[in-house]
C-alpha positions, 0 to 999 in steps of 0.5 A, spaced: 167 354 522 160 355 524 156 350 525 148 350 523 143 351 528 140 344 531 134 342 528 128 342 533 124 335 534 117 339 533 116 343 527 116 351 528 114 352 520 109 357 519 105 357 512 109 363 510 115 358 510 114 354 504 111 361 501 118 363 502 122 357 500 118 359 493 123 365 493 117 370 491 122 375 489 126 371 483 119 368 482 117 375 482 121 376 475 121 369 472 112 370 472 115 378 469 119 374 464 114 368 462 108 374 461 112 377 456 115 371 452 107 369 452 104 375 450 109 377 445 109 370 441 105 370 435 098 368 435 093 368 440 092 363 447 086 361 450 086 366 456 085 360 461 090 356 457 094 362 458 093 363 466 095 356 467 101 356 463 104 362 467 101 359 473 105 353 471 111 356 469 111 360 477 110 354 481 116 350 478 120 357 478 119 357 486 119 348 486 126 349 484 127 354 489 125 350 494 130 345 492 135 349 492 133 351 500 133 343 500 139 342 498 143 348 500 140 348 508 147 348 511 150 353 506 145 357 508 146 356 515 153 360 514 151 366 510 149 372 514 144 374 508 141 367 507 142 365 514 134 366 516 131 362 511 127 356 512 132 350 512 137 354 514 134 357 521 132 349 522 123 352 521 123 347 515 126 340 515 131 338 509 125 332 508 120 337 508 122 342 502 124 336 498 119 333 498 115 339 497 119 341 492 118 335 488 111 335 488 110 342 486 115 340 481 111 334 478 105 338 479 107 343 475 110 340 469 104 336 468 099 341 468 103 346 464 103 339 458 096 339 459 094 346 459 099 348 454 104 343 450 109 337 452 114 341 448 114 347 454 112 343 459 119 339 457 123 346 457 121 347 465 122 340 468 129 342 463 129 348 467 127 345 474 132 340 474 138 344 471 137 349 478 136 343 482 142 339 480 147 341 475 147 348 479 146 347 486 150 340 486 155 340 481 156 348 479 156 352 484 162 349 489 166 347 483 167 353 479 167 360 479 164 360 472 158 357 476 153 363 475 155 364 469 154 357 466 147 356 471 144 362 469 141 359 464 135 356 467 134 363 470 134 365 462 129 360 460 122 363 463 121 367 457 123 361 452 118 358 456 112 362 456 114 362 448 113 355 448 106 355 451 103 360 446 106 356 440 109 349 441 115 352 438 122 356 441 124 360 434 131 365 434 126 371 437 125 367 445 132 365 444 135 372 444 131 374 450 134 368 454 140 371 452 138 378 454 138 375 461 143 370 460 149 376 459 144 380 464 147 375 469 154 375 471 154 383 473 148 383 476 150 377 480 157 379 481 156 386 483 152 383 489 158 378 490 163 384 490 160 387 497 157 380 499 164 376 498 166 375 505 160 371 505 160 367 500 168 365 503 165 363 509 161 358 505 167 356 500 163 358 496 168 360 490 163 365 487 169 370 483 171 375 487 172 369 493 175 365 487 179 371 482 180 378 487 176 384 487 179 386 481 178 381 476 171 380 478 171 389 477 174 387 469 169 381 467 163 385 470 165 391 465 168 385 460 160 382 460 155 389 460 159 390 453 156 383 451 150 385 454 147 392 453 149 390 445 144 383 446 138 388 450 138 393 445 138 387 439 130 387 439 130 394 437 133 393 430 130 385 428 123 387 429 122 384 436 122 391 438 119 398 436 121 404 438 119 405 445 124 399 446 129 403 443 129 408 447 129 404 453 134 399 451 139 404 448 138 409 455 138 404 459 144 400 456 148 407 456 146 408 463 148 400 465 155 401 462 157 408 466 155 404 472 160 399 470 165 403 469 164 406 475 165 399 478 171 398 475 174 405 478 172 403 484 175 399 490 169 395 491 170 388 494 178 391 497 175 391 503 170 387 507 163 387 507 161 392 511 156 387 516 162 384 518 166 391 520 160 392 524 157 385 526 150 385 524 146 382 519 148 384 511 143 388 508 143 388 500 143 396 500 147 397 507 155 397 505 162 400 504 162 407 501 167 404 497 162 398 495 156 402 493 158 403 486 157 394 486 150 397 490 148 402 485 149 397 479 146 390 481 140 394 483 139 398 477 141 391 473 135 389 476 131 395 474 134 396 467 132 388 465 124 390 468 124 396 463 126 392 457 121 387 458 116 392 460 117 396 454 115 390 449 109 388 453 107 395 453 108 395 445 103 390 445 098 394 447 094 396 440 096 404 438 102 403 443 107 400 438 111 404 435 
């Protein structure tokens, strides 16, 4: 096993440490996300309330990263592909991005209840802790079901931004977080068929680790055929218009090939490819066996900043088909 590096006695942080404890690219999404659900909710915001809220809902999205980091820092420590993160590399102590996380936290829930309602500022304290704790500390060794189950606090987002521009959460904001709910598990699993070997080196039972390559290569198509249906849904219950229809149907045709594509390949038979040569893992740089995985978690990641797109587009007036 290899062993964490030592922590040293004077801090080496640097401010873009504790930005990238906030994991900027998976707040990136869930700002992406809450917008949408905001805008797309009827009736109008008070524009400030309206920035404070996505303020809020971004700041406790990256609150709960930096607990994860916290909490996950000899974890990290073993993977090739999170081994340079703040904790991990020993720049930022445990204590630190605790306790940073849980200012940001406390911060965020109570500004998004007074510039919003208690009812959403509810949903992101829900969300921070579901993350946090039910699945850093409890899922995600235990289960290989753990991104599955866990990836309703990365759903919630547009929920949330509902909730701040109504008070309430009605079917509409629950089929978006379903969208991203069914989105998770082949997004996540065709990254984990080429980053397996990590995720063994951490005895962290993410499925392919758990079930084999080729169970994991069946449950990513079993999910993108429950997905595609739920990301075109809007299209047909007034959610969406024809802009997202076209997009959604395209799109989700697209997202099932590449699917399919995955389970006719042999991706995750072999090892990754940062372990054939010894270098650091890149989320593009694998096997050629593998790019199918490659080529499906990165379109996942364009095909649900599509969807999203294409109901903020038709809100703008004479776009709306």
């Amino acid at each position: 096993m290899i062993d964490a590096p030592a922590r040293p006695a004077v801090s080496t942080a640097q401010p873009e440490d504790y930005v990238q404890l906030l994991k900027p690219r998976v707040m990136s999404l869930v700002i992406f996300t809450a917008v949408t659900g905001l805008i797309v909710a009827p009736g109008d915001m008070n524009p400030l309330s309206a920035a404070l809220s996505i303020l809020c809902i971004a700041v406790g999205a990256g609150a709960a990263g930096a607990l994860n980091m916290a909490l996950e820092g000899e974890t990290d420590a073993l993977m090739r592909r999170t081994r340079g993160r703040p904790v991990a590399a020993g720049r930022v102590s445990k204590g630190d991005a605790m306790a940073y996380g849980v200012v940001l936290s406390v911060f965020s829930v109570m500004l998004l209840g007074m510039a919003a309602n208690w009812f959403a500022a509810g949903l992101l304290a829900l969300t921070i802790v579901y993350y946090a704790v039910f699945y850093t500390l409890m899922l995600k060794r235990r289960t290989p079901q753990n991104i599955v189950i866990g990836g309703a606090a990365g759903a919630l987002p547009p929920v949330i931004g509902w909730a701040a521009a109504t008070g309430q959460a009605p079917w509409q904001a629950w089929l978006l977080f379903l969208i991203i709910f069914l989105w998770t598990p082949p997004h996540s699993w065709a990254l984990a068929l080429y980053s397996a070997g990590d995720y063994a080196r951490a005895g962290i039972p993410m499925m392919p680790v758990a079930r084999g390559a080729k169970s994991t290569r069946g449950q990513i198509v079993l999910y993108s055929l429950l997905f595609v249906p739920a990301a075109i849904a809007p299209a047909f219950v007034g959610l969406g218009g024809t802009i997202y229809a076209v997009v959604s149907i395209i799109g989700g045709l697209a997202f099932l090939a590449l699917a399919v594509q995955v389970w006719r390949s042999r991706a995750g038979d072999q090892p990754d490819k940062a372990d054939t040569v010894g270098r650091e893992a890149a989320l593009y740089d694998v096997r050629a066996e593998a790019k199918p995985a490659r080529n499906l978690f990165a379109f996942s990641i364009l095909y649900l900043m599509a969807l999203f797109a294409a109901l903020l587009v038709e809100q703008i007036p004479g776009l709306g088909l």
